[in-house]
C-alpha positions as CSV (number, residue, x, y, z in Angstrom):
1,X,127.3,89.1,159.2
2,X,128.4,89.5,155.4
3,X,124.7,87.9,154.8
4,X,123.2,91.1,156.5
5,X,126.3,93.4,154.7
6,X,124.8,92.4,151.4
7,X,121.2,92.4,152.2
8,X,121.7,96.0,153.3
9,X,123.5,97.1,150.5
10,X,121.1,95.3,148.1
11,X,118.2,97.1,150.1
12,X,120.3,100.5,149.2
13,X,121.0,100.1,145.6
14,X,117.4,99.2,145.3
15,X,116.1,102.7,146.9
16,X,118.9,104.7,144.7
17,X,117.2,102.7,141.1
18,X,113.8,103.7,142.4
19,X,114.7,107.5,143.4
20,X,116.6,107.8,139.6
21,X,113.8,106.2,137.9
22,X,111.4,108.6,139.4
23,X,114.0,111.6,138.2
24,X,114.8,110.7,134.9
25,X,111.2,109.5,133.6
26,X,108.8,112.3,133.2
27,X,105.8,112.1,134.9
28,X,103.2,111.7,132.2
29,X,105.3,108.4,130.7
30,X,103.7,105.4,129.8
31,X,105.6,102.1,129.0
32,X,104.6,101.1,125.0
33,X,101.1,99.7,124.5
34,X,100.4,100.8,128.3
35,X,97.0,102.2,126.8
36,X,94.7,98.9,125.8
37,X,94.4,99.3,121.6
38,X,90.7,99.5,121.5
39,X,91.1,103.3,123.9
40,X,94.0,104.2,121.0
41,X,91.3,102.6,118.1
42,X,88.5,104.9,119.8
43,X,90.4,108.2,119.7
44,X,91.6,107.9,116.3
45,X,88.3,107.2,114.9
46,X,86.8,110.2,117.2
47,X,89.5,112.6,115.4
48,X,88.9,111.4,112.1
49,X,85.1,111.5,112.6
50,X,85.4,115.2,113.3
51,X,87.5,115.6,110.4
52,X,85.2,114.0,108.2
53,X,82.0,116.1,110.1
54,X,83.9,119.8,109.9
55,X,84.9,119.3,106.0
56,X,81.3,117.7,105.1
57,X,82.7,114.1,103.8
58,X,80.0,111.5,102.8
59,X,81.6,108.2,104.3
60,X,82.4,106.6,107.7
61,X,85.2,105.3,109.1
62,X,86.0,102.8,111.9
63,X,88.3,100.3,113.3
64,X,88.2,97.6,110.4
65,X,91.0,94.8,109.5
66,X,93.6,97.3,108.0
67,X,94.0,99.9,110.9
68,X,95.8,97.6,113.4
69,X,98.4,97.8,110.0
70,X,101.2,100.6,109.4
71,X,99.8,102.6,106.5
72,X,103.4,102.3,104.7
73,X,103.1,98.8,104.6
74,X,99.5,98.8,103.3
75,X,100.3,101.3,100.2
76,X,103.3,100.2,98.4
77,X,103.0,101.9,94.9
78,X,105.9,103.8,93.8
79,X,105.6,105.1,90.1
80,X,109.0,106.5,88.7
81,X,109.1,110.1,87.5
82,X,109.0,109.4,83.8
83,X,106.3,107.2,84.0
84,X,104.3,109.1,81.2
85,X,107.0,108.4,79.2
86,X,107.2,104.6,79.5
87,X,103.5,104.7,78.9
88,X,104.4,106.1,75.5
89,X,106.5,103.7,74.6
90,X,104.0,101.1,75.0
91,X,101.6,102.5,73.2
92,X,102.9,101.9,69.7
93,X,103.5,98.4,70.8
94,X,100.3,97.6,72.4
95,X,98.1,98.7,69.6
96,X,100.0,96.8,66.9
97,X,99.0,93.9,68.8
98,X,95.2,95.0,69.4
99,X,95.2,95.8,65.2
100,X,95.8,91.7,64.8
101,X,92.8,90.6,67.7
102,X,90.0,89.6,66.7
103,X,87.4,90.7,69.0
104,X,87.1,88.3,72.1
105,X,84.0,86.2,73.4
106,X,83.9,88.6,76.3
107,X,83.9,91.4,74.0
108,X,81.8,90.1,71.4
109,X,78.7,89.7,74.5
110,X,78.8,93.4,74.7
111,X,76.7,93.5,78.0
112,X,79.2,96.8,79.6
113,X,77.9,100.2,78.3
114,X,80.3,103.1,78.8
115,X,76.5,105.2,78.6
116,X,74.9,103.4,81.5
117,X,74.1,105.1,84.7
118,X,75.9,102.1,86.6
119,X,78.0,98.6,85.7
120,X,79.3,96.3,88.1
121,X,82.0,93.5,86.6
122,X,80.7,91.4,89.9
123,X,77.3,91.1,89.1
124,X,78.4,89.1,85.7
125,X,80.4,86.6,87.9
126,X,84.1,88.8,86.6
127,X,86.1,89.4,89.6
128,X,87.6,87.3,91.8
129,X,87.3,87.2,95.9
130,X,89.3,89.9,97.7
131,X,92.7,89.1,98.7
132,X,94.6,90.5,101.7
133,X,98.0,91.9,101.2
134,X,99.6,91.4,104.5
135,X,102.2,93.7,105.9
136,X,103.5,93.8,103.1
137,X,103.4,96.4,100.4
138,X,102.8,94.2,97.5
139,X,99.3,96.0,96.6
140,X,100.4,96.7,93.3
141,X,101.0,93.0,92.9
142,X,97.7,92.6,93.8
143,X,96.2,95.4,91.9
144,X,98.2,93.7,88.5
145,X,96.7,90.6,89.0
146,X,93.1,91.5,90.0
147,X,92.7,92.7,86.8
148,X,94.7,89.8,85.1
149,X,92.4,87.5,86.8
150,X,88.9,89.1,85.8
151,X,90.2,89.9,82.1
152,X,90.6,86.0,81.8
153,X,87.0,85.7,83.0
154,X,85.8,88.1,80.8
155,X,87.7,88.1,77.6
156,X,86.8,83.8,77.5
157,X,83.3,84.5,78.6
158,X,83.6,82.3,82.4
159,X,82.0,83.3,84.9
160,X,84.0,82.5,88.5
161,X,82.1,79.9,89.9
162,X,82.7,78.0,86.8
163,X,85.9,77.3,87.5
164,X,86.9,78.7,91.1
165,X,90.4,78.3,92.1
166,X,91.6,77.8,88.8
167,X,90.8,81.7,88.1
168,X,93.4,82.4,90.7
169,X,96.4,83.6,89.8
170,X,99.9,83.8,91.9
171,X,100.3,87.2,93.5
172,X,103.4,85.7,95.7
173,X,104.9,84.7,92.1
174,X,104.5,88.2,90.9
175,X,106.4,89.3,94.1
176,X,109.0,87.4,94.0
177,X,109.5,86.7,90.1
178,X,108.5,89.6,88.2
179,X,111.1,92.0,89.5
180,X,108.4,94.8,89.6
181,X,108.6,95.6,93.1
182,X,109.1,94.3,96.9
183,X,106.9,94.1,100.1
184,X,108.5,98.2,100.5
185,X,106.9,98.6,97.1
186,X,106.7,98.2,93.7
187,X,104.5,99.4,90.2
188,X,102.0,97.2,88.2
189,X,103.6,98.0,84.8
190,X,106.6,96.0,84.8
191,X,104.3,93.3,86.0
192,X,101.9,93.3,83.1
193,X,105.0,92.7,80.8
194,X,106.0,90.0,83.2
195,X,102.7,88.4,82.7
196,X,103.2,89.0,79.4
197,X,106.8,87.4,78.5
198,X,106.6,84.6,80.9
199,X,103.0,84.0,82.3
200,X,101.7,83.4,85.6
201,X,101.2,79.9,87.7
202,X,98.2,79.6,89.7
203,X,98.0,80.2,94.0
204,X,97.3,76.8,94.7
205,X,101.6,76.5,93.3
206,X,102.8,79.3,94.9
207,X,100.6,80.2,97.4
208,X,100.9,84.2,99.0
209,X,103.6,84.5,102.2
210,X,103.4,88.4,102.0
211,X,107.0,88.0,101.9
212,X,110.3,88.7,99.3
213,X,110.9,85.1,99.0
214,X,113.5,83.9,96.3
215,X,111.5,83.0,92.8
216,X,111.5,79.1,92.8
217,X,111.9,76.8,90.0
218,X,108.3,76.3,88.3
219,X,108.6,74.5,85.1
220,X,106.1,71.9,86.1
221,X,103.2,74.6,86.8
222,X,100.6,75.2,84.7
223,X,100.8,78.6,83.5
224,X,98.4,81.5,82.2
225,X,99.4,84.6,80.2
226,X,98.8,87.6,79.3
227,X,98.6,88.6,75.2
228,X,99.0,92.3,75.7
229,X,98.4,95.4,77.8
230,X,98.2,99.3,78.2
231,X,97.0,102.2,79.2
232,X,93.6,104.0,79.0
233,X,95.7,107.0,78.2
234,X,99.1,108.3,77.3
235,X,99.2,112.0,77.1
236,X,97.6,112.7,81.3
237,X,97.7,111.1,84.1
238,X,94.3,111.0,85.4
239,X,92.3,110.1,82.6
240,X,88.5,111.4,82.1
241,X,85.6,109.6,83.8
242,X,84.2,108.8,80.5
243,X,87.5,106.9,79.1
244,X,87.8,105.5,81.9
245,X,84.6,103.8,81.8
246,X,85.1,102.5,77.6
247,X,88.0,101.0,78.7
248,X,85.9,98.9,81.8
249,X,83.8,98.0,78.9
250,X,86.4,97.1,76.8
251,X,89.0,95.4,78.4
252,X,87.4,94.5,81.8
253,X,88.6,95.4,85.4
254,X,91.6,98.0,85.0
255,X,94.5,98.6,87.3
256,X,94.8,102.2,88.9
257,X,96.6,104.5,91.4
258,X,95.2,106.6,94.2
259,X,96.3,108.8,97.4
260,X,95.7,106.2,100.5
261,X,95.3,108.3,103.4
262,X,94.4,107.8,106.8
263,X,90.7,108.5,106.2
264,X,91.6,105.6,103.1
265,X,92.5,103.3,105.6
266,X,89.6,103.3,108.2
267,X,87.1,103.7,105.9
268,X,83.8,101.6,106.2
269,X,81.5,102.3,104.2
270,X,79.5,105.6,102.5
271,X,81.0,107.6,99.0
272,X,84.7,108.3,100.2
273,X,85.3,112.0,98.9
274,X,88.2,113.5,100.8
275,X,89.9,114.7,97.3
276,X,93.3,114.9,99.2
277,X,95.3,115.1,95.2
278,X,99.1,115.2,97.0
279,X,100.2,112.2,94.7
280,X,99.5,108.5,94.9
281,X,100.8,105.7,96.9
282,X,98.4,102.5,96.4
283,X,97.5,100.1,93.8
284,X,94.0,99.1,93.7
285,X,91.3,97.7,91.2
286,X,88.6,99.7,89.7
287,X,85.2,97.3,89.0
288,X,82.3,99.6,87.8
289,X,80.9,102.9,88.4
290,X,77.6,104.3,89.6
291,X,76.7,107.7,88.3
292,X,74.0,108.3,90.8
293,X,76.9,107.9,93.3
294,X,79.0,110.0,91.6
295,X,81.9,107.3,92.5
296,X,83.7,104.3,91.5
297,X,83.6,100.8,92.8
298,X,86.9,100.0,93.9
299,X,88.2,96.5,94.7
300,X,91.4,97.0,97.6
301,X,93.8,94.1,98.9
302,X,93.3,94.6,102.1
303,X,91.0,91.9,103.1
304,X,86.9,91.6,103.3
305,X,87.1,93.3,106.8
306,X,88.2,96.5,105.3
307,X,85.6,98.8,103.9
308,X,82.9,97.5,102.5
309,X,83.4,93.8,102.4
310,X,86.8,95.0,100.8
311,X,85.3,97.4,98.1
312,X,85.0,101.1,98.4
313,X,82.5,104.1,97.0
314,X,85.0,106.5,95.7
315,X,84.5,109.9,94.3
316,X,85.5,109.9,90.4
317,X,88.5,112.6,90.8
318,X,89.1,111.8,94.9
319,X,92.3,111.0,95.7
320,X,93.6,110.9,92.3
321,X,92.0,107.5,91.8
322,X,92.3,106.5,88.2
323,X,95.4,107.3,87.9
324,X,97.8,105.7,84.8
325,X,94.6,103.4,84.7
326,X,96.0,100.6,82.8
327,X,94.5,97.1,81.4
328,X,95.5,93.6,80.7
329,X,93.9,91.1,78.2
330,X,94.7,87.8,79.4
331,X,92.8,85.8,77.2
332,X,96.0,83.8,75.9
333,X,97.0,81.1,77.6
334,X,100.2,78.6,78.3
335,X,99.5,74.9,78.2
336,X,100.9,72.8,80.1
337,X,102.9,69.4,79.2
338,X,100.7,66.6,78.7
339,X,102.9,64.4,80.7
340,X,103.1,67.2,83.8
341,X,100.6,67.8,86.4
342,X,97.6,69.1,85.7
343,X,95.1,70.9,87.8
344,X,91.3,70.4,86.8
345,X,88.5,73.4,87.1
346,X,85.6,72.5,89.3
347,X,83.8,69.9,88.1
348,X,80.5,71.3,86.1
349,X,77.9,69.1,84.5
350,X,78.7,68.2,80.7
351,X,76.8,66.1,78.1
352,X,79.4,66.4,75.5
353,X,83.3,65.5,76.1
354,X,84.9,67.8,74.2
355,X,84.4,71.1,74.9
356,X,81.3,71.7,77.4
357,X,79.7,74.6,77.9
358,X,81.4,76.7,80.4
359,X,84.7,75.4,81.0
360,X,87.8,77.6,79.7
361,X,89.1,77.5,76.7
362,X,92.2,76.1,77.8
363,X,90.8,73.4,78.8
364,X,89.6,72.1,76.4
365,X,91.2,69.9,73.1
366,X,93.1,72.5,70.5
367,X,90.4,71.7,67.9
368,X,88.0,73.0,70.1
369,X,89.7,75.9,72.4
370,X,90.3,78.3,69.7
371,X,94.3,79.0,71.1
């Protein structure tokens, strides 16, 4: 008999839950992720397809490896204020270095023309595979030492798949030693300084976690660095396409900000020109230029499967890209102990043991390297 007391009242409860659920939860509710991703994917790309249709963009967008990603967690720049002002400060400084450089290997080859119609760093074997970022908002981490990385290939005259891996530079190192930033953001100038004071280790010793890890002890890494750094200009923040483009010559990839938007984010392919100027948010790489374009080539960190193979078409001017455009010359390098480890480049074929052709200066014996 109590069996059949509690089954009944069991039974009753049950109908009273059901009745309340029905009353308190509106109608039209859906439990989270009710709605299968792709049907969510298909209507965001159907609104911003409008968009782009009724203001007469020039680019398309679709579901592509950074739109499954919370935009705040893709774009992590955050520029202080008075950045201007800090710019200024290094101006002074960075030029009294540049008055005591001689004119670099890379520089000395003189095949970038600020007067060309188009330049590409990439087809000279300059820049370095596209990373992916993560969740976390390290993308001016990424940004710093995209640049860092090609100015080392340009300023000592390598070309990438001279050396591979041993181009690769530590962006989880810049995360977690430099104390320019976090995964909620961060800003590329304290890194250059970084890179500058203390050098950087390679990825294969502190390979990217996308997380704010504590900086570990790595006194037996071999390390590159940076000689000096700046800005294309001090006085504005956006500068002109035509300073802009001496300073690609000049110095190699540079470091920029722009506005990423949503349209940013699923873009896949075309001349992004949505000119949306409220402020800027992301850190990203600028690699040449194409006047018949009308648009920058733009290297992001948000993996191949974003954009176009991970590089965008942007309008010069759209989204405020270029801004506090900024440079490294990393053609100074740390060496390591002679008694320490010691990674070697890829192997490349070499008649003469001392300093082949080819293979970075750093590399080779100090009679011969020129550091």
């Amino acid at each position: 008999m109590k069996r059949y007391q509690k089954f009944i009242l069991f039974f009753v409860v049950a109908i009273l839950l059901a009745v309340a659920w029905q009353i308190i939860i509106p109608g039209n509710w859906r439990p989270i992720n009710a709605n299968p991703p792709i049907q969510v994917a298909q209507a965001t790309q159907t609104r911003l397809e409008q968009e782009i249709q009724s203001r007469g963009y020039t680019f398309i967008v679709g579901p592509n490896s950074a739109t499954n990603r919370p935009l705040n967690r893709l774009a992590g720049t955050k520029i202080p204020p008075n950045a201007l002002q800090l710019v200024r400060r290094q101006t002074p400084l960075t030029q009294a270095t540049l008055n005591r450089l001689p004119r670099s290997n890379g520089q000395n080859q003189g095949v970038c023309s600020r007067n060309a119609r188009t330049f590409d760093w990439r087809e000279y074997s300059k820049v370095t595979p596209v990373r992916d970022q993560g969740s976390c908002g390290s993308c001016w981490a990424f940004a710093a030492m995209a640049a860092f990385e090609s100015s080392a290939l340009f300023h000592n005259d390598i070309n990438y798949e001279q050396v591979g891996t041993m181009a690769d530079g530590s962006e989880q190192q810049i995360l977690s030693c430099s104390g320019a930033g976090s995964c909620n953001g961060g800003w590329y100038y304290p890194v250059f300084e970084f890179l500058r004071k203390d050098g950087t280790v390679l990825e294969q010793s502190f390979r990217y976690q996308g997380l704010d890890l504590t900086c570990p002890a790595l006194t037996n890494a071999l390390k590159f660095q940076a000689e000096t750094w700046g800005f294309v200009r001090d006085d504005i923040e956006v500068p002109p396409v035509e300073d802009i483009k001496a300073a690609l010559c000049e110095h190699g990839t540079l470091a920029v900000a722009v506005n990423a938007t949503e349209l940013f984010q699923w873009y896949t392919g075309g001349v992004f020109n949505e000119f949306n100027q409220q402020g800027v948010n992301h850190a990203v790489t600028l690699v040449g230029w194409d006047d018949d374009k009308g648009a920058w080539l733009m290297k992001n960190s948000w993996g191949s499967g974003w954009g176009d193979l991970g590089y965008m078409w942007i309008a010069y001017g759209s989204n405020n890209i270029g801004y506090l455009a900024a440079w490294v010359d990393a053609r100074k390098f740390i060496e390591d102990d002679e008694n320490q480890p010691n990674p070697q480049p890829n192997p490349i074929p070499d008649p003469t043991p001392s300093c082949p052709p080819g293979t970075p200066p750093f590399r080779c014996p100090k009679s011969n390297s020129g550091v």
